[in-house]
N, C-alpha and C positions, 0 to 999 in steps of 0.2 A: 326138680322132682317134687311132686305135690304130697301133703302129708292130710292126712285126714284124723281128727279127733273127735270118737262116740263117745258121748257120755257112760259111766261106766255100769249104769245099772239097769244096762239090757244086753243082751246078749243072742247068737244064733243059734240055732238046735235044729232037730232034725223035724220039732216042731213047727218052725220058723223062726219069729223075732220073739225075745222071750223077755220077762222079766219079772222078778219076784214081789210076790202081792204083801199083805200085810199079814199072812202065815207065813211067810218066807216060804213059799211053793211058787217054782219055776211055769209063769203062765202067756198064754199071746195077749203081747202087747196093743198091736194094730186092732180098733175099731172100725168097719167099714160098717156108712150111713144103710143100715137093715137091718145089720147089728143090734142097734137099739134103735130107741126111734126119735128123731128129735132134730136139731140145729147143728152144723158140723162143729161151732163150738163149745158145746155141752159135750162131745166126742172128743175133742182136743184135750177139754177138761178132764174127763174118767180118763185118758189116756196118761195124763200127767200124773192123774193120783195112782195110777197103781205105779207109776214110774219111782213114784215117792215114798210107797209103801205106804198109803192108807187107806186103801180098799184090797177085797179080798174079789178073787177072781168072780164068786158065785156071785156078790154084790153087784156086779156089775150086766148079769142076764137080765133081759128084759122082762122077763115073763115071773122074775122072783121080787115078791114084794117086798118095801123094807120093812121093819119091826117102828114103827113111829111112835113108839113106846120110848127108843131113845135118840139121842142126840144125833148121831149117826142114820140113823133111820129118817127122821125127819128131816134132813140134811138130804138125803138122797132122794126123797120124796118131794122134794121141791125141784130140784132141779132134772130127773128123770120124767115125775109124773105132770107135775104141774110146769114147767117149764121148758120139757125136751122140745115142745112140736112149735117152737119159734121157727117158721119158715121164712122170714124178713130179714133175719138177720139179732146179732145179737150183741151189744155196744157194750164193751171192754166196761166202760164206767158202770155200768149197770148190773152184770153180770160180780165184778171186783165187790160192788156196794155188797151185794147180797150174801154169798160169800162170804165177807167178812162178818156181818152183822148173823150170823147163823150162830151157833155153841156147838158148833161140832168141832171147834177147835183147828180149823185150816185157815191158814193166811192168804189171801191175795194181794196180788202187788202190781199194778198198772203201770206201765213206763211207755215215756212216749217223746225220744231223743229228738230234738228240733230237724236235724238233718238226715243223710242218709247215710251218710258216715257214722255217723252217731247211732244208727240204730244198726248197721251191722255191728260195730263192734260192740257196742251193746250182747248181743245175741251172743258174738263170740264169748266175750267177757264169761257168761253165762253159763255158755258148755263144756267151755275148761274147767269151771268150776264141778262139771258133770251134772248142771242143774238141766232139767227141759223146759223148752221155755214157749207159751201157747203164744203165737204169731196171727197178723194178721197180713194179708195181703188183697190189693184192689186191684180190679182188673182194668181194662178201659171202659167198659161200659159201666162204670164206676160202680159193679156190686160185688162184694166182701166175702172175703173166704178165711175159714179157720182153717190152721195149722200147728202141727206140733214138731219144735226144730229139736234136731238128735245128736247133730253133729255138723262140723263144719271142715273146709277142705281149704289149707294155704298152700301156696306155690315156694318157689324154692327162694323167691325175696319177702318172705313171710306174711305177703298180703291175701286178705281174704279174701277167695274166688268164689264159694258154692255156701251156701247154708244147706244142711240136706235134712228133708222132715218124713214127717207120716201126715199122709193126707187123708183124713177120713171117708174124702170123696173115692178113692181107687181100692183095687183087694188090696189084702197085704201082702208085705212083702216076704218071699219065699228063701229070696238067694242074698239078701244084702239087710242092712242096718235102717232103711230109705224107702222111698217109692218114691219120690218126688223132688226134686232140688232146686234150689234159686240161684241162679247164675247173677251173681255179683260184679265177675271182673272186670265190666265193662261197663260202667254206668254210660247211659247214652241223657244228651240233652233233653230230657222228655218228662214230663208229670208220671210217665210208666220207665224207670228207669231201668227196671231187670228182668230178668227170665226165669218163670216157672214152668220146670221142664215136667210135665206126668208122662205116661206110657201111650198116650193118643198124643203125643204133638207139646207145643208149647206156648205160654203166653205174654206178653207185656203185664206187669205190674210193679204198684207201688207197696214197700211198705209201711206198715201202719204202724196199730197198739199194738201192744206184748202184754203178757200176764207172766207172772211168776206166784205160782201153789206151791206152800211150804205149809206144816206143821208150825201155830202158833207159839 
């Protein structure tokens, strides 16, 4: 029988997927790329942060500008205004550098397990702890998708089958914790060793970097 473990600071409602902002007001969690506007992982990232409680839901409209009077403000303003419309793609190291080098007081943490062993249970490691943690995943035509992992599914010999995330590419999710899942259980001999399953079909990939957003 397979057990599944969400991190515990999201929730479902009748709203959908919910989770509480840095007022402690119950908000949707899922960003879908229209939403704002920008790189799916600057989307992974606001998804983390309110996952973390340190944005407030209204922070994160597009159309409301930040106060770059403070820390916070110009914190968001870098990576909303000046940074969202990366349509290339957007390198873990680069993204962590800045991040950290800001005074808004948020930590990044880049991890990047030599195998693939190692970077599931990495991930796992992660979500029991109920942290979310921004993923990367490569496809065969070798270009880069962000992700944010919520929860993970083991089988009844306690091995890790699914990572299950929010994909910023898809709407959100209505009836489940998810919209997208990596099927693990089966690693095949290949440079794309698992399966990203979305609502249109599924794909071979490998993966990558990981980020972990915390409070300094």
């Amino acid at each position: 029988m397979a057990d599944i473990h969400i991190i515990d600071s999201i929730r479902l409602n009748h709203k959908g997927l919910c989770t509480l902002d840095e007022k402690h007001k119950w908000v949707k969690l899922h960003k879908q790329q229209g939403d704002l506007d920008g790189a799916c992982a600057i989307y992974s990232l606001v998804m983390a942060m309110l996952c973390k409680g340190l944005l407030t839901d209204d922070e994160t409209q597009v159309y409301n500008r930040p106060d770059r009077r403070t820390d916070k403000g110009k914190f968001l303003y870098q990576f909303f205004n000046e940074r969202g419309m990366i349509r290339d793609g957007y390198s873990y190291v680069t993204l962590a550098k800045e991040i950290n080098e800001s005074s808004f007081g948020v930590k990044a943490t880049r991890k990047n397990p030599r195998t693939n062993n190692g970077r599931v249970e990495l991930i796992s490691d992660y979500i029991y702890d109920n942290i979310p943690v921004i993923i990367s995943v490569v496809f065969e035509n070798e270009t880069a998708h962000a992700l944010l992992a919520v929860g993970i599914e083991v089988d009844s010999n306690e091995e890790i089958t699914k990572i299950y995330c929010l994909d910023p590419g898809y709407p959100s999710p209505r009836y489940s914790s998810w919209n997208c899942f990596i099927d693990v259980s089966k690693e095949t001999k290949s440079d794309y060793p698992f399966y990203c399953v979305c609502e249109d079909g599924y794909s071979k990939v490998s993966l990558d970097d990981m980020l972990i957003i915390d409070k300094e």
